[in-house]
N, C-alpha and C positions, 0 to 999 in steps of 0.2 A: 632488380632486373627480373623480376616473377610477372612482369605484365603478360608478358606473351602466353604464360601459362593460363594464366584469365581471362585472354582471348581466345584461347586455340580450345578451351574448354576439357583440358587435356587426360580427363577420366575415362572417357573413350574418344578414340584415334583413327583414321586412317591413314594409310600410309602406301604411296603409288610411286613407285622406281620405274620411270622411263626415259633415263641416260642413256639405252646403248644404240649411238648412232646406225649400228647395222640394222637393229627392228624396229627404231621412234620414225612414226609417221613424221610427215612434212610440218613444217613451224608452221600453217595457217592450221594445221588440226590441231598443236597444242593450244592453240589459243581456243580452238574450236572445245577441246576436252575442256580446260578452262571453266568455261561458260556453263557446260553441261553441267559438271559438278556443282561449278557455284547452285544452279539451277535446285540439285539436287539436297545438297546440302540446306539450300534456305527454303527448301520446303519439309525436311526433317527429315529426309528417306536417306539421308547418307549422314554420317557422324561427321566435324569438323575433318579437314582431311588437309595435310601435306605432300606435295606432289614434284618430285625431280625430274628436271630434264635437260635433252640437253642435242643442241644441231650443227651439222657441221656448216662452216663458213655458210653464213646465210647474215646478211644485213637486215635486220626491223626497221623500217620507218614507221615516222607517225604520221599522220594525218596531215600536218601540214609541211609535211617533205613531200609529198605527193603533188606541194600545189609549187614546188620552187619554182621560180622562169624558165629555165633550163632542165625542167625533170629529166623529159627522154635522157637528154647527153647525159645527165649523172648517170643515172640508171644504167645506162649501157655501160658506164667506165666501172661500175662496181661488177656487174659482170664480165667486163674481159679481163677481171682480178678473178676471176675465178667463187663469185659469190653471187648466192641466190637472194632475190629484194621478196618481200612482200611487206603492206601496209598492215599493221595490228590496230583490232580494237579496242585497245586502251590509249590512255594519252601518253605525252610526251615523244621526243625525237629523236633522231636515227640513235641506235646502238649496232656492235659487232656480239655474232652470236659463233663461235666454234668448238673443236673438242677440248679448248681449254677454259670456256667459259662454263658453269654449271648455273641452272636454274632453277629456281626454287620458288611455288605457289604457295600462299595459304587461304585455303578454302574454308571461308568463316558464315554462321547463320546470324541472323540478326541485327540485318540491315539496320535497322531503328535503334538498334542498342550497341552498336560497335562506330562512334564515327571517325568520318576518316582520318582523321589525327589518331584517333588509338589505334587503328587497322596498320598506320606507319611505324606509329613507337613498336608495337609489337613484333615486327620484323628488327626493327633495329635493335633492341633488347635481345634479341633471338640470337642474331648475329654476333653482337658481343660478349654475351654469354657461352657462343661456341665457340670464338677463341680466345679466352678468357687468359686461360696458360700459356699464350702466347708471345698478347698486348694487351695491353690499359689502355693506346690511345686512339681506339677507332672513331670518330666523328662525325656527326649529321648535320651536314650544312651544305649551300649548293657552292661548286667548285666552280669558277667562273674559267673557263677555258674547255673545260671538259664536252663529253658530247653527253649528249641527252640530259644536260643539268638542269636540277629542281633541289628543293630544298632539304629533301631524303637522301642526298648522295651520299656515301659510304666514305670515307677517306681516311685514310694514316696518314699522319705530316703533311694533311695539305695537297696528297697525290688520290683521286679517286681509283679504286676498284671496285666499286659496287652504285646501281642505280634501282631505284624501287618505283614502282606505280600502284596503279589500283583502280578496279575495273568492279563495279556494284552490279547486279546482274538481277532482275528479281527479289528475291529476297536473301539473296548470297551475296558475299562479295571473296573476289579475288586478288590477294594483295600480293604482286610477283617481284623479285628481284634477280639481276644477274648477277651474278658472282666470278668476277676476271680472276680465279684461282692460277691458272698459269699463263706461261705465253708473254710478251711483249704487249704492257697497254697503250707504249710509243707506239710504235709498228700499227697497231688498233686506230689508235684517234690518230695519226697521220691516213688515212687510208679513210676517214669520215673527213679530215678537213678538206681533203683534195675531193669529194663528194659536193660539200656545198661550195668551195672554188670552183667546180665546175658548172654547181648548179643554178649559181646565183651569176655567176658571171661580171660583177659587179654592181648588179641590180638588187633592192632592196627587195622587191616581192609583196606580198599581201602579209608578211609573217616575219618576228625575228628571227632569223636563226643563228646560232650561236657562233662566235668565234672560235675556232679548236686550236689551241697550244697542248701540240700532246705530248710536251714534259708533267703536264698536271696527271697523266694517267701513267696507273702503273698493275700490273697482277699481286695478290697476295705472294707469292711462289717471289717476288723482287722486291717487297716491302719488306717483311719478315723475315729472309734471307733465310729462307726455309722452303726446301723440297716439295712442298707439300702439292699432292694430285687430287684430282677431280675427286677419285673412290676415296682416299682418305678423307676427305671433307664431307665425301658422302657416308662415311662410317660416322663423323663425329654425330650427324644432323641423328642418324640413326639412334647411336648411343644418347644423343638427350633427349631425344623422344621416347623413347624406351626408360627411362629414370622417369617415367610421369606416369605413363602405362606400357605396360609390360605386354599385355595379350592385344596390338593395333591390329586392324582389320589390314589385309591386304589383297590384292589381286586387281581384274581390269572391271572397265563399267560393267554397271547394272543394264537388263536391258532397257529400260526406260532412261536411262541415262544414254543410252548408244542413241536415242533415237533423237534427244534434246541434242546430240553431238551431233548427228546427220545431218541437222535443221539449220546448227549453227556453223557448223562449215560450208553450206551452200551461202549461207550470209557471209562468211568471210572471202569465199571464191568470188564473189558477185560486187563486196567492196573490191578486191584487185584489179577487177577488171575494167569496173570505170575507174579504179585511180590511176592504174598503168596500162591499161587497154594493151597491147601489142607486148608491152612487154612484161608482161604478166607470167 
């Protein structure tokens, strides 16, 4: 399980904590920070960097949840639940993001020397490794029921709590995953299948999109049968990061990194707008 340490280059580190829903900008600037860093990072101005976060009820779609037959009416039925939509630029399809989900980047150089099969093992190595003392039986395979399924999904016995992507950017790449730590992941993917029930309306569309039985989801905090919180999770990731290198850089962007983020949040605002125009 040492890959991840050979990706993440972990001699020098940085290290960005922005979980708290009170001060974390809006989910189109995390994607927007994202990008920056990748940016930065794959052009050597920033060390490989790890990056947490974390928003309240807000829905991710992908790309082709924006084109369902019925978008408006989903759209709005996730909003009068009380959740904000925007379209992200990485792939894959709709996820639940809120304060008991945590989210975690890795911000890797060497587009040409990390491909994306290793950019994945190296998250999920990462993952396992962090609850190690917990379970032996975490699993990468796509869960056929689940939302946002691909062949990285995270799972215990068969029930997903975790999905991964990856987003190459210049010469960086950013390999993200959510992590359903607490909360009801029924409650979750009921609340995405009545999305594309709505959306699709029994029309197939331009796009698969997935079945959701959301018995197949579940939080770690119901898997494990263990307490376990956002911060405590966010202390383990700390604690193995810290057993690799001890002195991680921390704090917020460089400014030339603010200014790659300026650049790419107007690119994220400007995707919302034609993919949800009004309801944006």
């Amino acid at each position: 399980m040492s890959n991840w340490k050979s990706v993440l280059q972990t001699s020098n580190l940085r290290y960005i904590d922005q979980t708290n829903p009170e001060i974390s900008d809006s989910p189109m600037s995390s994607f927007a920070i994202d990008d920056a860093l990748a940016i930065s990072v794959g052009n050597q101005e920033s060390p490989p960097t790890v990056r947490l976060w974390v928003h309240e009820r807000t829905i991710v779609l992908g790309i082709a949840d924006a084109k369902l037959p019925n978008m408006p009416d989903a759209v709005r039925f996730l909003q009068q639940q009380g959740y904000r939509t925007i379209v992200r630029n990485s792939g894959g399809l709709a996820v639940v993001l809120d304060s008991g989900v945590l989210n975690m980047s890795f911000i890797l150089p060497d587009i040409k020397k990390v491909g994306i099969r290793e950019g994945y093992q190296a998250m999920v190595y990462f993952i396992e490794e962090l609850f190690s003392d917990l379970t032996t039986n975490i699993k990468a395979f796509e869960v056929t029921g689940s939302y946002c399924p691909g062949e990285y999904d995270l799972s215990i016995g068969g029930k997903k709590f975790a999905g991964i992507s990856q987003r190459r950017v210049k010469n960086g790449i950013a390999v993200q995953i959510y992590l359903c730590v607490e909360g009801d992941g029924v409650n979750r993917a009921e609340l995405i299948k009545q999305f594309y029930q709505i959306g699709t309306q029994g029309e197939k569309g331009k796009f698969e999109y997935p079945t959701i039985h959301p018995e197949t989801m579940a939080s770690l905090t119901q898997l494990l049968d263990n307490e376990l919180t956002i911060n405590e999770v966010k202390d383990r990731i700390l604690t193995k990061l810290t057993e690799v290198d001890q002195s991680m850089q921390t704090g917020g962007l460089s400014e030339l990194e603010f200014v790659s983020y300026q650049k790419r949040l107007e690119q994220m605002i400007d995707r919302n707008k034609k993919a949800l125009g009004d309801l944006s």
